[in-house]
C-alpha positions in Angstrom: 19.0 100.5 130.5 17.6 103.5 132.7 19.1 107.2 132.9 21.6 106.1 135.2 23.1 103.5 134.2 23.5 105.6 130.5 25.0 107.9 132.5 27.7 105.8 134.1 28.6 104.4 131.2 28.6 107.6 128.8 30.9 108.4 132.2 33.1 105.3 132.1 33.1 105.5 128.4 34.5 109.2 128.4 37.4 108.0 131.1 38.3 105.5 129.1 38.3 107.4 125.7 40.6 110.2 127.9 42.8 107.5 129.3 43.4 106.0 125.7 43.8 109.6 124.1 46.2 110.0 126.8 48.5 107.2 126.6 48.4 107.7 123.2 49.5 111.3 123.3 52.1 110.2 125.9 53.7 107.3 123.7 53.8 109.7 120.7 55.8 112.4 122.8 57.8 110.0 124.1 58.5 108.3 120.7 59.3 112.1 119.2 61.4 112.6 122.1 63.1 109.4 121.6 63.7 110.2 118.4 65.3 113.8 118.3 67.2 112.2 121.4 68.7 110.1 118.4 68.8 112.8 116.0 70.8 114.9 118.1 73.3 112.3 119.2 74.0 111.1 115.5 74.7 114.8 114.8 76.6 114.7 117.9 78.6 111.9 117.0 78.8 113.1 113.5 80.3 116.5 114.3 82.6 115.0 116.7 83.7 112.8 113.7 84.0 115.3 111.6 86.2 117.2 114.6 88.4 114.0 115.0 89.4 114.1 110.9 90.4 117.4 110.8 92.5 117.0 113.7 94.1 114.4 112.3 94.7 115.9 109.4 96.5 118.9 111.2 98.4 116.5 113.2 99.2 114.2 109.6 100.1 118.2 108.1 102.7 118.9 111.5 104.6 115.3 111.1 104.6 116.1 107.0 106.1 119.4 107.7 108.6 118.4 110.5 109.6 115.6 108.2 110.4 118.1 105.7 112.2 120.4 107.9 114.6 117.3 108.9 114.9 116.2 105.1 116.1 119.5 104.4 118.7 119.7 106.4 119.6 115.9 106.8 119.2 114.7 103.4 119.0 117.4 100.5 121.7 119.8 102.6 124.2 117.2 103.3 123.4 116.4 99.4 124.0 120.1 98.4 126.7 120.5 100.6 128.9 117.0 99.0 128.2 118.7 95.3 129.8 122.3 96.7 132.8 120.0 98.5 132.9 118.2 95.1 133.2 121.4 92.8 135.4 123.0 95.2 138.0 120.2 94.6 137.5 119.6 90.4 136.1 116.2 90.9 134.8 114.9 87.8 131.7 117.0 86.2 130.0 113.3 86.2 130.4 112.6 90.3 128.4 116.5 91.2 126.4 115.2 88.4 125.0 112.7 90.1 125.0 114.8 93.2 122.8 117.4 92.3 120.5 115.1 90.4 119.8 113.2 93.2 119.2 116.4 95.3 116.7 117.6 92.7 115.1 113.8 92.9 114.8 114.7 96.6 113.3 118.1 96.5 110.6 116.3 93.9 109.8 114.1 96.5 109.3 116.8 99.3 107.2 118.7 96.9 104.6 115.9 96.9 104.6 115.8 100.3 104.0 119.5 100.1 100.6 119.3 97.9 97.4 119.7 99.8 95.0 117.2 97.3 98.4 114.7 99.0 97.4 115.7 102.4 93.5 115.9 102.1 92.9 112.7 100.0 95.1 110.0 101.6 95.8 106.8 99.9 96.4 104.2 103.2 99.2 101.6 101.0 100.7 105.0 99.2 100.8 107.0 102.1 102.3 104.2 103.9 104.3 103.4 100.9 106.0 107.0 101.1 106.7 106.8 105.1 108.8 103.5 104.9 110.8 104.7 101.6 111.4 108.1 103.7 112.7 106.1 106.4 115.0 103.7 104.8 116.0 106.6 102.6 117.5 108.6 105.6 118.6 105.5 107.5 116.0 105.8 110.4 115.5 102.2 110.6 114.8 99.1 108.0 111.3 99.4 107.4 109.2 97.5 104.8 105.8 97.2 103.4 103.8 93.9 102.7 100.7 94.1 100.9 98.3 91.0 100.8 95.3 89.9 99.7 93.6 92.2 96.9 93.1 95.8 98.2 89.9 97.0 98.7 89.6 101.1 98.8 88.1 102.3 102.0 86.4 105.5 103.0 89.3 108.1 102.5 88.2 109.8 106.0 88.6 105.8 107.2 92.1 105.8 105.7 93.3 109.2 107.7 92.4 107.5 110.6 94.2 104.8 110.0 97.4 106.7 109.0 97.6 109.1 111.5 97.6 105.6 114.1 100.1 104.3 112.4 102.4 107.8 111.9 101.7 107.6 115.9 103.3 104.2 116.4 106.1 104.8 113.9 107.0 108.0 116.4 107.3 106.0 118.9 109.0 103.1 117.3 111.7 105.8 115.6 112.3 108.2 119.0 111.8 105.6 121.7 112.3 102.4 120.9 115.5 102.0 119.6 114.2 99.7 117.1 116.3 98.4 113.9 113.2 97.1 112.2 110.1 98.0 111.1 107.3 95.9 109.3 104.0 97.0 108.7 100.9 94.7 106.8 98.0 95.7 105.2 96.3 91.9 104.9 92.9 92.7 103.2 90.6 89.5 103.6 87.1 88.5 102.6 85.4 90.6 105.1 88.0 92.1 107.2 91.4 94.4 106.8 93.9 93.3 109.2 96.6 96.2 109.7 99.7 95.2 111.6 102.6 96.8 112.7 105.5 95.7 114.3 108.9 96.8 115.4 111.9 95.3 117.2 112.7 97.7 119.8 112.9 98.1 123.4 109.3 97.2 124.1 107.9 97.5 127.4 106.2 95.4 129.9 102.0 96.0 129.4 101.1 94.9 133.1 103.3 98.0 134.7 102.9 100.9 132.2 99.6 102.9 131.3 101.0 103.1 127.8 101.2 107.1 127.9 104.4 106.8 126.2 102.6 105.7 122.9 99.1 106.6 123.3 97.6 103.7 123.5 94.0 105.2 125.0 94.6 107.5 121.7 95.1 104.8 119.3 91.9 102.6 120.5 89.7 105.8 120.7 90.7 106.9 117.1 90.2 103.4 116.0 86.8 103.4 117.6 85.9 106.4 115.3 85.5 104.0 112.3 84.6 101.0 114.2 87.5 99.2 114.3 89.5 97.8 117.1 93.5 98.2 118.2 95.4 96.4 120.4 99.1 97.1 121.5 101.2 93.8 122.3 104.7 94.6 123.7 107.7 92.6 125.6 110.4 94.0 127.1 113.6 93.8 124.7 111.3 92.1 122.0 109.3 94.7 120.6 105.7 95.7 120.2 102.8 94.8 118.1 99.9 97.0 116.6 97.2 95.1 115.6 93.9 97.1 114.1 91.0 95.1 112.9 88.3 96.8 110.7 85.2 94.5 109.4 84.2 96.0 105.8 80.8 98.1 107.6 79.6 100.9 105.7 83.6 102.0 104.8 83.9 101.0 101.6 84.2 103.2 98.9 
């Protein structure tokens, strides 16, 4: 091999070295920028998970406190107002008894309500539990809870979620659609929990309404949040259906 041709390929040898250590330094930016590209959007998606708890727990705080404000004065001061109408008249010590014992009941019950750790660390079937008594208790509608399969405790954050759909749809259910009944399941399966909740009301036709009037882009986005899905079934004069689906990924506690 003369001087030229060791030339030409000390030459060619030194472009392809630069080409590799190029490509290589190119791939390794890229990967690094691929990856902070992921960094930041978990983080993104973390902090807007974290924004879309605490407003449902601010939102699950304003329906606790409205309830309260209508308990007051529907329940406990209708209560109160029996056991003055009762001592006014002499009835028997027994009758405003009873009165007043239930009214203290009452106020034991808002005061649970009241406590933060009760707001902050939701249990989904007490929670839920609580909202149907409340409602047959002051004659809103007939509401019941069914329970089935063997429950399985989720991520608490996963259970606000869940609860603040739900206290969406009963809102609707108990201001709009004039329903008399109110059933709501919590079916925990094998690998899935199956939430349903169903009412007897009005309902509405779901091929000429956007579903503003219960939030239905709300619902599936907040369901999303946990990666599970919602789905609103509804006929006119026959009710409507909430359906959430949530595979046991990464929620369980």
């Amino acid at each position: 091999m003369d001087e030229t041709e060791i030339q030409s390929f000390l030459i060619i040898s030194s472009v392809v070295v630069l080409v590799i250590s190029f490509t290589m330094i190119s791939l390794f930016l890229l990967f690094r920028k691929k990856k902070n590209d992921l960094i930041l959007e978990k983080r993104l998606a973390e902090q807007k998970f974290e924004q879309e708890i605490a407003k449902a727990q601010i939102e699950i705080r304003e329906e606790t406190f409205r309830n309260i404000s209508w308990e007051l004065h529907d329940n406990i001061g209708q209560l109160l107002t029996l056991a003055k109408i009762q001592l006014a008249n002499n009835l028997p010590k027994d009758e405003v008894k009873e009165t007043i014992s239930k009214s203290i009941s009452e106020l034991r019950t808002l005061s649970k309500l009241i406590n933060p750790e009760t707001l902050k660390n939701i249990d989904l079937k007490q929670a839920l539990q609580d909202e149907t008594n409340r409602f047959n208790r002051l004659n809103f509608i007939n509401a019941n809870l069914e329970i089935k399969g063997n429950i399985i405790s989720l991520d608490h954050k996963t259970e606000i979620v869940f609860f603040r759909i739900l206290q969406e749809f009963f809102s609707n259910t108990i201001k709009h659609a004039k329903a008399s009944h109110l059933c709501v399941t919590l079916n925990y399966l094998s690998s899935e929990l199956i939430i349903t909740a169903k009412d007897n009301g009005l309902g509405f036709n779901t091929y000429k309404t956007n579903n503003s009037g219960i939030g239905l882009s709300n619902i599936k986005s907040r369901a999303n949040l946990v990666k599970a899905t919602a789905k609103i079934e509804s006929e006119i004069n026959k009710g409507t259906k909430l359906t959430i689906i949530y595979p046991y990924v990464n929620g369980i506690t």
